[in-house]
C-alpha positions as semicolon CSV with decimal commas, in nm:
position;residue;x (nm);y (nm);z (nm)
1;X;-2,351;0,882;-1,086
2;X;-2,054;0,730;-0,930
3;X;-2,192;0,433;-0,708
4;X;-1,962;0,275;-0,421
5;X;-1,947;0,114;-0,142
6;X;-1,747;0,177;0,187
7;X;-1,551;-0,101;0,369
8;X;-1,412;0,004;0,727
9;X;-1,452;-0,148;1,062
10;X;-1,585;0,146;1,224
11;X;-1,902;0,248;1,259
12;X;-1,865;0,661;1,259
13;X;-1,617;0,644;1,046
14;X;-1,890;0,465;0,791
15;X;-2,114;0,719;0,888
16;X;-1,893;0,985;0,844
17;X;-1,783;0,864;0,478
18;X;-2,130;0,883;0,377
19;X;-2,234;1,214;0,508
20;X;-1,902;1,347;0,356
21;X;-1,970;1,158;-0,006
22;X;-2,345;1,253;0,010
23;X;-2,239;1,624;-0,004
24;X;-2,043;1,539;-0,342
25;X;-2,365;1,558;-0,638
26;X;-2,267;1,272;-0,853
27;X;-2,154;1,022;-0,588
28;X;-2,400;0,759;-0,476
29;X;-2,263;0,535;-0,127
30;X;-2,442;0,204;-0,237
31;X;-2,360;-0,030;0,066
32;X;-2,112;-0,018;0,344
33;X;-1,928;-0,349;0,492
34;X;-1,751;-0,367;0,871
35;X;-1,520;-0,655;0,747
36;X;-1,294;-0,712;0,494
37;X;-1,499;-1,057;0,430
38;X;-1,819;-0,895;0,423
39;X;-1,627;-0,577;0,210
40;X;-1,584;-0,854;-0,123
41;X;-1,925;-1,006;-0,039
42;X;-2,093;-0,707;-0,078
43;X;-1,891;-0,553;-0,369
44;X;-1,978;-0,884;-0,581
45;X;-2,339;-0,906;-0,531
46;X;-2,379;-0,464;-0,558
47;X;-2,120;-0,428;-0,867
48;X;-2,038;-0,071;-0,720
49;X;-1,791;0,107;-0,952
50;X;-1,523;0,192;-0,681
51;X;-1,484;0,069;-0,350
52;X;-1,357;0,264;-0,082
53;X;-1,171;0,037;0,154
54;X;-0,965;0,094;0,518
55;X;-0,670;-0,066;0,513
56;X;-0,693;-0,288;0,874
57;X;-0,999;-0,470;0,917
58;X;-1,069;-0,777;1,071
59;X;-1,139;-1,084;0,894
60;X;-0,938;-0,966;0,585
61;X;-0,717;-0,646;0,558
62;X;-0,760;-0,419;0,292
63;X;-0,429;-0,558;0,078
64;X;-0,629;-0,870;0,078
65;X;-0,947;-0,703;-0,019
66;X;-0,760;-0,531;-0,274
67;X;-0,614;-0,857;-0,448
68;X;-1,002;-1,057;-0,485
69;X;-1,183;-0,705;-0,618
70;X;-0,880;-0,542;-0,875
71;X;-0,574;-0,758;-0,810
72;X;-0,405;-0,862;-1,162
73;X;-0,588;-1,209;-1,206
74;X;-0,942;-1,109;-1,160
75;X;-1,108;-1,059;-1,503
76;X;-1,362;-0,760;-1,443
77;X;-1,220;-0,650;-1,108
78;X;-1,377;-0,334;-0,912
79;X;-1,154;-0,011;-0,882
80;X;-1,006;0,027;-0,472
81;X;-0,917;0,321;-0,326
82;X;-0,739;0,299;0,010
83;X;-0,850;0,516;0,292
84;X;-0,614;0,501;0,582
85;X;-0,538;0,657;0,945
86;X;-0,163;0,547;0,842
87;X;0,032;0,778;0,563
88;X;0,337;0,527;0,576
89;X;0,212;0,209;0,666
90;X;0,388;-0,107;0,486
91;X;-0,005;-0,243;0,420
92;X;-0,056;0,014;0,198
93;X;0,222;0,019;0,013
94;X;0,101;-0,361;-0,042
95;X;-0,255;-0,285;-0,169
96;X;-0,091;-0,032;-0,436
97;X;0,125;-0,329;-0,559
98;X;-0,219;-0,511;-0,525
99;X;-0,432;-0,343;-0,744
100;X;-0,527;-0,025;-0,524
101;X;-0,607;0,295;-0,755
102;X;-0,567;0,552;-0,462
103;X;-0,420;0,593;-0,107
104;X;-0,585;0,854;0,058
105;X;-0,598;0,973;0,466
106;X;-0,906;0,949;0,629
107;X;-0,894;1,324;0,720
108;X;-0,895;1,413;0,355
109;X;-1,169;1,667;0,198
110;X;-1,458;1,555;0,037
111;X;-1,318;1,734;-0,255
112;X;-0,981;1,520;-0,258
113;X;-1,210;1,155;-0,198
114;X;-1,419;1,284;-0,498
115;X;-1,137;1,323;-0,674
116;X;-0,962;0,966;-0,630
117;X;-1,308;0,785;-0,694
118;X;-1,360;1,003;-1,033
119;X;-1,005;0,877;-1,138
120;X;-1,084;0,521;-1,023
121;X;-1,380;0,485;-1,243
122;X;-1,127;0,696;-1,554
123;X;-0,877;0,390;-1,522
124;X;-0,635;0,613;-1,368
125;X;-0,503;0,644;-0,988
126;X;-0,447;0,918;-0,734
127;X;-0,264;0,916;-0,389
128;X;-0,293;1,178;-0,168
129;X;0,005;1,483;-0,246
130;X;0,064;1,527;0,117
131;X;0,192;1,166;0,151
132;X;0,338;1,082;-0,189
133;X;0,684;1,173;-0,183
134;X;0,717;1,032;0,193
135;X;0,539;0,692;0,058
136;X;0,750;0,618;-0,252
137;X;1,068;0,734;-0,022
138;X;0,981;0,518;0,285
139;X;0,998;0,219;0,070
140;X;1,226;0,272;-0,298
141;X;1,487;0,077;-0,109
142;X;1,246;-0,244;-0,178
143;X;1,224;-0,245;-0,557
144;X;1,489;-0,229;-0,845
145;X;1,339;-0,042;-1,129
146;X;1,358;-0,212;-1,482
147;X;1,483;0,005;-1,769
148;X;1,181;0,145;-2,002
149;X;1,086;-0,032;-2,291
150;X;1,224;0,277;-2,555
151;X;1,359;0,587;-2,361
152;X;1,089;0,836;-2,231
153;X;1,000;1,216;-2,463
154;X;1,161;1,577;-2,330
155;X;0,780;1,587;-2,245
156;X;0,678;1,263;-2,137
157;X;0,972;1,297;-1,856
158;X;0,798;1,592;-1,760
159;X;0,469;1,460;-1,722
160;X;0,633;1,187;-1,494
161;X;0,769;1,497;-1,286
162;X;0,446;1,585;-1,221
163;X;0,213;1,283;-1,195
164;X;0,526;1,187;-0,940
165;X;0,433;1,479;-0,711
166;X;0,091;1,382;-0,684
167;X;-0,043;1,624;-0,954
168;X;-0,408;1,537;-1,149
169;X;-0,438;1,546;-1,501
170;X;-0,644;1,859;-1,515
171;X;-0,342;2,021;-1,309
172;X;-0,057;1,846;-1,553
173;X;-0,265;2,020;-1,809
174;X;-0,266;2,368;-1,635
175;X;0,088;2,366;-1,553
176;X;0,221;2,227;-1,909
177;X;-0,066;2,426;-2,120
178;X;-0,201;2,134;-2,260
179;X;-0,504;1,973;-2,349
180;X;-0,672;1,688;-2,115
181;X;-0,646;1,403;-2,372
182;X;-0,307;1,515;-2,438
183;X;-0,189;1,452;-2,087
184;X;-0,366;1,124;-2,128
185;X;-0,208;1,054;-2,437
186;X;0,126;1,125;-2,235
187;X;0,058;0,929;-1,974
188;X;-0,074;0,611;-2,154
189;X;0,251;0,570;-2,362
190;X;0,489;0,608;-2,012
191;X;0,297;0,328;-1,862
192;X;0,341;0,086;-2,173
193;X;0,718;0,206;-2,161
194;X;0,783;0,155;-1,806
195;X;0,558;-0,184;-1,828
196;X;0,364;-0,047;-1,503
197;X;-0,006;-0,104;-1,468
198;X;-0,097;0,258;-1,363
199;X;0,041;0,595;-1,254
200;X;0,093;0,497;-0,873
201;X;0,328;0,223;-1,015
202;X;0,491;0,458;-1,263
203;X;0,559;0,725;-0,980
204;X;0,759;0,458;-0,797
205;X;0,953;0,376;-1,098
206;X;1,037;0,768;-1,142
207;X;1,121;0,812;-0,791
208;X;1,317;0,479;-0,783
209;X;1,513;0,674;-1,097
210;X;1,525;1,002;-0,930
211;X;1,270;1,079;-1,221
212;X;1,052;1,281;-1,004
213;X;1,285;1,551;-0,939
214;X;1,332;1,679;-1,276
């Protein structure tokens, strides 16, 4: 059972979070917080294992949120997915570079937010297809991508293509007839070339490199 806790400053959209997570069988909403103070209270005294955070809240926005639960100095931090009215909105683009593990819209499925907090608790990131490409293009002009630490596979470039595009595993797996582990093997060796931290950071690198169109 995946347990986490929602952080958003309204009320219905709390409430509808939870009705919409209840439907999913192995997801348990643990807590909910109305600030972005009371958001990192709550998430260190409950321990959930992902925590499902808006990104404008009063008190503390969800970039800073973001840095005191998974940000790169905390030593066991809590997975954060980003859930957003905004699908290009510079704060986001702040809590991926913060530590985020997901960007999704608020009008997304229950199937898609099931999705991003399974991957969250797997070590591994998702942002919402309908918004990736416009997300890494709205800001590539900000960040000069550093060459990869040994140059990429035939197949490893193409399993960039298609994390790039917003693709899952399972689906890189479909589309490339390969095993699940493989396409985690895959994916684990880009992100120690590329020196990224996960696969939202190595999607900006390929899309920085015009790697995501191959």
């Amino acid at each position: 059972m995946i347990r986490v806790l929602i952080a958003d400053d309204q009320q219905s959209v709390r409430t509808g979070l939870r009705l919409l997570l209840e439907t999913l069988p192995d997801i348990e909403v643990i807590g909910e917080a109305p600030d972005g103070i009371s958001a990192v209270q709550a998430a260190r005294r409950l321990r959930p294992d992902v925590a499902l955070v808006d990104i404008r809240m009063p008190g503390m926005d969800g970039i800073q949120v973001t840095e005191l639960l998974a940000g790169p100095d905390i030593a066991d931090p809590i997975p954060v997915v980003i859930i957003t009215t905004f699908d290009l909105d510079e704060y986001v683009y702040g809590a991926l570079r913060a530590g985020a593990t997901g960007f999704l819209l608020k009008d997304a499925g229950a199937a898609l937010i099931g999705e991003a907090l399974r991957a969250a608790t797997d070590g591994e990131s998702l942002v919402s297809p309908r918004v990736t490409t416009r997300l890494l293009s709205a800001f590539a002009t900000r960040r000069q991508a550093a060459a990869p630490s040994e140059p990429l596979t035939a197949r490893e470039e193409e399993v960039l293509a298609l994390l790039s595009s917003g693709l899952t595993n399972d689906e890189i797996g479909s589309r490339l007839f390969v095993s699940l582990g493989t396409v985690k093997a895959h994916i684990g060796a880009i992100l120690t070339k590329l020196g990224v931290r996960n696969r939202v950071e190595a999607a900006m690198w390929a899309h920085d490199t015009g790697r995501d169109r191959r």
